[in-house]
N, C-alpha and C positions, 0 to 999 in steps of 0.2 A: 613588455611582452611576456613574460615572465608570470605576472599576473592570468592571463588566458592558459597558462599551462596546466589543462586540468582537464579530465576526460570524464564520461557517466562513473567509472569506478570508486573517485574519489568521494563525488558526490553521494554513493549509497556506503563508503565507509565511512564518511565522514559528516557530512551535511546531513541527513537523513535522521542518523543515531544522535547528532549533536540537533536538530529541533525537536526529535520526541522528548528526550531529556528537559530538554529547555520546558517544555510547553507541561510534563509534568509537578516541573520545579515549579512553575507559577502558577498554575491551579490547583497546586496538590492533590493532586485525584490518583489512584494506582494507576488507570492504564485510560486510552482517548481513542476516539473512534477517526479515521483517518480517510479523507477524500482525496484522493489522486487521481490526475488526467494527462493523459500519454506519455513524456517521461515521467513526472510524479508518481504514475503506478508505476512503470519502472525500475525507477530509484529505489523505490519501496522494496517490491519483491525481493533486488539484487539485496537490499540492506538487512533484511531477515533472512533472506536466505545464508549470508556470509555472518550472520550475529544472531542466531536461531532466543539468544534469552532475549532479544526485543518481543519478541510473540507474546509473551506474559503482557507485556505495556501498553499492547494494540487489543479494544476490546473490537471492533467493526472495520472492517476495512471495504470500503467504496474503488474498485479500480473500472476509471474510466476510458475507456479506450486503450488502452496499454497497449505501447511499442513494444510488442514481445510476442509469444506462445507460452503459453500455458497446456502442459503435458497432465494426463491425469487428475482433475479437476472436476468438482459436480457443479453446475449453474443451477442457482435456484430459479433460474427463466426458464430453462429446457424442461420443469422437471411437471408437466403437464398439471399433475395434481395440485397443484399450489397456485397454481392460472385457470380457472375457470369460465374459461372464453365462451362457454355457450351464454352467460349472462349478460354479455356484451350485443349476443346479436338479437 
């Protein structure tokens, strides 16, 4: 039981920071571009936001659906100029 004892927190202190790590270790590159979907972005956010020198490590970050809100934020979908929808119709 004891095993299951483990909440999203641990996972963005711990699991999160421990495969960026990993995953630099074995490709040796400074920093990986990062696809996350619904807790995945999650975790993420919570794991940079509580360990802000990860941001160096992350060159891209991909969040997909994220179980959250996001407060003050620019979407490059909303941002008209950079979608040029009349070419589509």
């Amino acid at each position: 039981v004891n095993y299951w004892n483990f909440s999203i927190d641990e996972i963005a202190l711990y699991d999160v920071p421990s495969l960026i790590d990993h995953i630099l270790k074995e490709t040796k590159v400074p920093a990986i571009n990062y696809v996350g979907y619904s807790l995945g972005s999650t975790t993420f956010f919570m794991a940079l936001a509580a360990q802000p020198s990860y941001n160096q490590k992350i060159r891209k970050m991909a969040g997909l659906a994220p179980a959250c809100y996001l407060n003050n934020t620019n979407s490059f979908a909303s941002n008209n100029k950079y979608l040029p929808f009349e070419t589509f119709i």
